[in-house]
VEXDREN-2710 file (C-alpha; in Angstrom, 1 decimal):
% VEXDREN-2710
k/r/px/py/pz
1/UNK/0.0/0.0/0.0
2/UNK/2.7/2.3/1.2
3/UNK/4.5/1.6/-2.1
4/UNK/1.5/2.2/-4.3
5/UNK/0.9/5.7/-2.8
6/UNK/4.4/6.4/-3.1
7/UNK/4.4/5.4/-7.2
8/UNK/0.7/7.8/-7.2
9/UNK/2.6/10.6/-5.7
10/UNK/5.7/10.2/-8.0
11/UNK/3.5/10.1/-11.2
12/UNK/1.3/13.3/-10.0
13/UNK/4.5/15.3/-8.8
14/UNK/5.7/14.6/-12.0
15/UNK/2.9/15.4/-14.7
16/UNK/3.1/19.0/-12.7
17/UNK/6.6/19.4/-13.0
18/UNK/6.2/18.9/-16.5
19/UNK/3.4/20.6/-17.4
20/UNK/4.8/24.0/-19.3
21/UNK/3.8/27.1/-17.2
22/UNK/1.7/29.8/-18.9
23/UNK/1.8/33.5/-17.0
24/UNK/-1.9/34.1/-17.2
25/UNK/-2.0/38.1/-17.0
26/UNK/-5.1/40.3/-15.7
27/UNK/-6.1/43.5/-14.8
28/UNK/-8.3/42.5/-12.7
29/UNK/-7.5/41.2/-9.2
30/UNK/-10.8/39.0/-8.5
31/UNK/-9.7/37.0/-11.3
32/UNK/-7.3/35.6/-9.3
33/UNK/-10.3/33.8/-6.9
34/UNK/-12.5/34.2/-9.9
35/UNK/-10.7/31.6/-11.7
36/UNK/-10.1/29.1/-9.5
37/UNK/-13.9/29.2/-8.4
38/UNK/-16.9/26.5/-9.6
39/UNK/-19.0/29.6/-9.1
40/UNK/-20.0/31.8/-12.5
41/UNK/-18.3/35.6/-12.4
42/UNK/-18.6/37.1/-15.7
43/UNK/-18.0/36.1/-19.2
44/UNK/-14.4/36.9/-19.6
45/UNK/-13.7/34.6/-16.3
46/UNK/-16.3/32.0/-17.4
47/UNK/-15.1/31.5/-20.3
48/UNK/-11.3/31.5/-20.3
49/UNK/-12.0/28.7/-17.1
50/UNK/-13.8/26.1/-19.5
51/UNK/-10.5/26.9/-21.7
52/UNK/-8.6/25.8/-18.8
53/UNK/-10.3/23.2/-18.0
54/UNK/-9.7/21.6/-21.6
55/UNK/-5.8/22.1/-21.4
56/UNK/-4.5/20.1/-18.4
57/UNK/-0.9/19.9/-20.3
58/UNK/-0.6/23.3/-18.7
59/UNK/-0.3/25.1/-15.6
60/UNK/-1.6/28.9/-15.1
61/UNK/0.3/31.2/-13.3
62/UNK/-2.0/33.6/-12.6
63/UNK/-0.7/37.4/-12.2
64/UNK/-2.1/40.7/-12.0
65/UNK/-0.8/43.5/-14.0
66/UNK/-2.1/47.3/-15.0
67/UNK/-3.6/47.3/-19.0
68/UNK/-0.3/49.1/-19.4
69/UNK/1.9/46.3/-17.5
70/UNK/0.3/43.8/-19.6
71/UNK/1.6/45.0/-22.7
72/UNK/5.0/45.1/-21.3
73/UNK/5.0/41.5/-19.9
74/UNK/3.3/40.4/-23.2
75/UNK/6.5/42.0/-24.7
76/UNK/9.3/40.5/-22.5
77/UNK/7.8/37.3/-21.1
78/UNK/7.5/34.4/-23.8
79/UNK/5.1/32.4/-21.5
80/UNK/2.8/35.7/-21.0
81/UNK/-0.6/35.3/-22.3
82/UNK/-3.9/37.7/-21.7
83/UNK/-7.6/37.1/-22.4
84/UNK/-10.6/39.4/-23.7
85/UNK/-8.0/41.6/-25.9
86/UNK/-9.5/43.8/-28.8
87/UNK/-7.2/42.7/-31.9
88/UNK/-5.6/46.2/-33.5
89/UNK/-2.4/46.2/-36.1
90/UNK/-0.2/47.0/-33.6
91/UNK/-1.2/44.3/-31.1
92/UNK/-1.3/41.9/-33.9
93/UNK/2.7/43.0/-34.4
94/UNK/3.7/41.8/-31.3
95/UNK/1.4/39.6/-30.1
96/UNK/-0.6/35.8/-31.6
97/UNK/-3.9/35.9/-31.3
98/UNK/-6.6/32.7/-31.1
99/UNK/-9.9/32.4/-32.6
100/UNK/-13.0/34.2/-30.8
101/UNK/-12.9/33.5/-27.4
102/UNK/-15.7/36.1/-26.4
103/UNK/-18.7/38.1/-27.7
104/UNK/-19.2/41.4/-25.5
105/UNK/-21.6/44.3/-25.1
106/UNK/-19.9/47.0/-26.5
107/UNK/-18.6/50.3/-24.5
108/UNK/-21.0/52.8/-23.1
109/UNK/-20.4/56.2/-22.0
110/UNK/-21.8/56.2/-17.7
111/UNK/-22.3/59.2/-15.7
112/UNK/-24.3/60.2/-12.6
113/UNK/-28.0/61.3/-13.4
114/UNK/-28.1/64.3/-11.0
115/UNK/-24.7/65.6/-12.0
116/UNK/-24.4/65.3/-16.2
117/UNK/-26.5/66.3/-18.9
118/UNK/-25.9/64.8/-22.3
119/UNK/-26.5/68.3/-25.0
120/UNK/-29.5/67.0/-27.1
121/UNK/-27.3/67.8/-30.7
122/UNK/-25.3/65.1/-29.8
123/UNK/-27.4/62.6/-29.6
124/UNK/-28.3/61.0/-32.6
125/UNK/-31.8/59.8/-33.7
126/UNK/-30.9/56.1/-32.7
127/UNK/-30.3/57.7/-29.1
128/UNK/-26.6/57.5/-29.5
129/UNK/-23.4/60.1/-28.4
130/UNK/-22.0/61.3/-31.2
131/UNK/-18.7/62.8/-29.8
132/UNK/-17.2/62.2/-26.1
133/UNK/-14.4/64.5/-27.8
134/UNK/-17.2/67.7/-28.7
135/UNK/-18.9/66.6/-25.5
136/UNK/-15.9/67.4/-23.5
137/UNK/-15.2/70.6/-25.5
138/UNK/-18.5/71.7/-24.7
139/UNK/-18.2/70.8/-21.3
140/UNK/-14.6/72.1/-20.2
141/UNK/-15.4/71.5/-16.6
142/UNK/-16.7/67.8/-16.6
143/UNK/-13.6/65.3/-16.4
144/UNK/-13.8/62.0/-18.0
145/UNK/-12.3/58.6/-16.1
146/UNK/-10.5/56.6/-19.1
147/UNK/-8.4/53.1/-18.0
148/UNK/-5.1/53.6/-19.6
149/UNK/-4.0/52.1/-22.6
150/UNK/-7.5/50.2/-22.3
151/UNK/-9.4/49.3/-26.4
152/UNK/-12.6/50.9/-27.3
153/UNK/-12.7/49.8/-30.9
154/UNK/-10.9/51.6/-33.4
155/UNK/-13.0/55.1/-34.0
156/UNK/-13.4/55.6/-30.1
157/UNK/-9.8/54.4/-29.6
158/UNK/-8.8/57.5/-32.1
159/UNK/-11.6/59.5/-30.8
160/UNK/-9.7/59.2/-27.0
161/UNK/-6.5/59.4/-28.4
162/UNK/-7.2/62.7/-30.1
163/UNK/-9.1/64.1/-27.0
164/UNK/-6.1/63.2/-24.2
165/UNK/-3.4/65.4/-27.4
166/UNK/-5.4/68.4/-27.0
167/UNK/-5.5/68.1/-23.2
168/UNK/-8.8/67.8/-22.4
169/UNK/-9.6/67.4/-18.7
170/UNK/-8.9/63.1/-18.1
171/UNK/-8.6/61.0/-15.5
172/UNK/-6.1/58.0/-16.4
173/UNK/-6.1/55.0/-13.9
174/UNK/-4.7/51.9/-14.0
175/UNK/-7.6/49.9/-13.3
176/UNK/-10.5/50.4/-14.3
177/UNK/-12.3/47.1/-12.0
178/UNK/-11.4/48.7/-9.2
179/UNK/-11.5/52.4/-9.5
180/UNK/-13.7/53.4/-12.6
181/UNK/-17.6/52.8/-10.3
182/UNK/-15.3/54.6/-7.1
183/UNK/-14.3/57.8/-8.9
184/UNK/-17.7/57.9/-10.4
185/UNK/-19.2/57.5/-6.8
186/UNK/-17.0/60.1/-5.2
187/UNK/-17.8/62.2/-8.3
188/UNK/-14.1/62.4/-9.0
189/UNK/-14.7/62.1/-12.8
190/UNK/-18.0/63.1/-14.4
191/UNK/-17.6/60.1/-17.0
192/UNK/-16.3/56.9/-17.3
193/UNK/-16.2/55.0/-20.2
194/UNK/-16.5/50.8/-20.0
195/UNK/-18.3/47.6/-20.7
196/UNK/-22.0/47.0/-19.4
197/UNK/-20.8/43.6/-17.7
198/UNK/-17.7/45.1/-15.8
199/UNK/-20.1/47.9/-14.4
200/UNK/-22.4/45.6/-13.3
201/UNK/-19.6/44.0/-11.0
202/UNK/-19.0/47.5/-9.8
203/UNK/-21.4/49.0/-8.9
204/UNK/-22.7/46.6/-6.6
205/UNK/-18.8/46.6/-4.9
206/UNK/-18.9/50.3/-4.1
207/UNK/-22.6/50.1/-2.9
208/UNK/-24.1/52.2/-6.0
209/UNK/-27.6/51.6/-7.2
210/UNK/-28.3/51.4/-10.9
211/UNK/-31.0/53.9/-10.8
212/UNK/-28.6/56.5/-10.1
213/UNK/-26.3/56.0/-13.0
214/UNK/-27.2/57.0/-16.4
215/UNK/-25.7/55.4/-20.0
216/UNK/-25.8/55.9/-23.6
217/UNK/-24.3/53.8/-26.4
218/UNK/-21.4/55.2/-28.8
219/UNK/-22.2/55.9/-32.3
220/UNK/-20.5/54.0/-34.6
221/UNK/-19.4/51.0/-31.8
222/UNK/-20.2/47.3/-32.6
223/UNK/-23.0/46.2/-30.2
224/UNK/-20.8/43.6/-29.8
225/UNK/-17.0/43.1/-29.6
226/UNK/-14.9/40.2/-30.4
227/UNK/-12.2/39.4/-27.9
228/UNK/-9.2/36.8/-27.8
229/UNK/-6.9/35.3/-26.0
230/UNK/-3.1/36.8/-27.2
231/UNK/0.1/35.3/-26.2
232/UNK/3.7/36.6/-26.5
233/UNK/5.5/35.8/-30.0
234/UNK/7.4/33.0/-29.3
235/UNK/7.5/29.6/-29.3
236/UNK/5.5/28.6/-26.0
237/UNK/3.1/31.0/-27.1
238/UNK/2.6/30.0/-30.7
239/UNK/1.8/26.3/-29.5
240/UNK/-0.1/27.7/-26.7
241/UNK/-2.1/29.7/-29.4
242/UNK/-2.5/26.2/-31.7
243/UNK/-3.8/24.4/-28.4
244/UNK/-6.3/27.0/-27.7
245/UNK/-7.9/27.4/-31.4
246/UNK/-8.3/23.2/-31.4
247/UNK/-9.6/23.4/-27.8
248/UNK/-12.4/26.6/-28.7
249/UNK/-13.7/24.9/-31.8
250/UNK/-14.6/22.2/-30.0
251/UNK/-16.0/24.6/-27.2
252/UNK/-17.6/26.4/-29.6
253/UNK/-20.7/23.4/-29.9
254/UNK/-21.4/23.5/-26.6
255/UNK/-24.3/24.7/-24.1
256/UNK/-21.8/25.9/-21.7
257/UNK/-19.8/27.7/-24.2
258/UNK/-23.0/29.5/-24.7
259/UNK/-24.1/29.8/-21.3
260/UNK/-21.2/31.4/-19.9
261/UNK/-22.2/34.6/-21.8
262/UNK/-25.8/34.2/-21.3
263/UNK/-25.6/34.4/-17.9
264/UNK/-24.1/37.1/-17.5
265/UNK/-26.1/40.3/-19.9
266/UNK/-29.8/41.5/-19.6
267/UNK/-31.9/38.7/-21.2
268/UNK/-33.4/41.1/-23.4
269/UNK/-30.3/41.1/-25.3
270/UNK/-29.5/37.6/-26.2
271/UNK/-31.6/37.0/-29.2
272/UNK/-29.0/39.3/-30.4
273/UNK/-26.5/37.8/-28.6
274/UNK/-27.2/34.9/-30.3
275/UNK/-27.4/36.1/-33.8
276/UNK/-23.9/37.7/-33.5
277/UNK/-22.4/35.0/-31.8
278/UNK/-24.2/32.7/-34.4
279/UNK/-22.5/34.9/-37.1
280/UNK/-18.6/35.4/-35.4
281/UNK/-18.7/31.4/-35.5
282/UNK/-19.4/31.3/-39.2
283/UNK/-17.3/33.7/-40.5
284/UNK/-14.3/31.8/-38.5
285/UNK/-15.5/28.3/-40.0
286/UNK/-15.3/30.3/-43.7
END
């Protein structure tokens, strides 16, 4: 008996200690709990756990890092890998990217209700902002809260960028889970910009009620957005990459895949949901 445990114990020790590490990198420190839970958190959690799940030939490191950090450590660690990243050309440079690993709402502009008034002319006849950058200019007192280095899709992304040059008043933090909701609360910044699920988690951490918090969509942004998993260009992450495209098109098929998004936005949405989803999956079969 002893001698069988012993042999167990050897063969366990050893499938660990050659199992090839992967630095799993967030901005977000719940993931860390979040990820190692059975519970349900949110679909970029949900999802990259039933990815996981499907790859026991590895072990996650799991690290926290600022949007900004990440880049870096995508950059200078060849084991580094990140989930629900917007593609862009310059990402694509430095970094692999896997098939679709998630289909988001797209970014919303929040503010308090008693505080900020949206000017009518612009707002556009589908009840959508126009302009943060006019809305700003308009506005020289109100301050905006903007995660650093954070993706908004391509026309807010330049939108931002052209806003921050000609120094409008910003607020740049590191993280947006844990400060965007607070500095909105203390009415440090006027406006934050971020995805409906991530607000949802914040708001109830820094005791806000959703009746006091206004939103309006961004002209010109997807309803949904596409994210991936990207990895480091080297070799560990290339086969990482290759591992993680066979193990989401099996995913892809099945009612969990599907329920780990579904869980976690209105259900008035997900007819839509569906029908993008439904539509993201064909185009990568084609």
């Amino acid at each position: 008996m002893r001698r069988w445990l012993i042999g167990l114990f050897s063969v366990v020790l050893s499938s660990a200690l050659s199992a090839q590490t992967i630095v799993w990198i967030t901005d977000d420190q719940r993931d860390e709990v979040a990820l190692t839970s059975h519970e349900p958190f949110s679909i970029g959690v949900d999802t990259v756990k039933l990815v996981m799940k499907s790859l026991p030939q590895y072990h996650f490191d799991i690290r926290v890092a600022s949007v900004s950090g990440i880049d870096k450590e995508l950059f200078t660690n060849p084991n580094a890998c990140v989930a629900n990243r917007l593609k862009n050309s310059e990402r694509q440079s430095r970094n692999y990217f896997s098939q679709p690993l998630n289909l988001h709402l797209g970014p919303r502009l929040y503010f308090l209700k008693n505080r900020t008034v949206i000017p009518p002319q612009l707002i556009d006849a589908n009840g959508k902002l126009t302009s943060i950058h006019l809305l700003l200019s308009q506005k020289p007192r109100v301050v905006l809260g903007l995660a650093s280095d954070a993706s908004y899709g391509k026309r807010w992304d330049a939108e931002l960028h052209k806003a921050t040059k000609e120094g409008i008043s910003m607020f740049s933090v590191d993280n947006r889970y844990d400060t965007n909701a607070m500095l909105l609360s203390n009415q440090m910044v006027d406006l934050i910009v971020d995805y409906p699920t991530q607000i949802k988690h914040q708001i109830a951490q820094h005791n806000l009620s959703e009746s006091e918090i206004e939103s309006i969509s961004l002209a010109g942004a997807p309803e949904f957005l596409v994210t991936y998993i990207a990895c480091s260009k080297s070799e560990i992450g290339a086969k990482f990459i290759e591992d993680v495209n066979q193990t989401l098109s099996n995913l892809y098929e099945t009612n969990d895949f599907l329920k780990a998004h579904t869980l976690h936005i209105d259900q008035s949405t997900v007819p839509a949901f569906k029908t993008n989803l439904n539509q993201v999956l064909k185009e990568q079969k084609n």
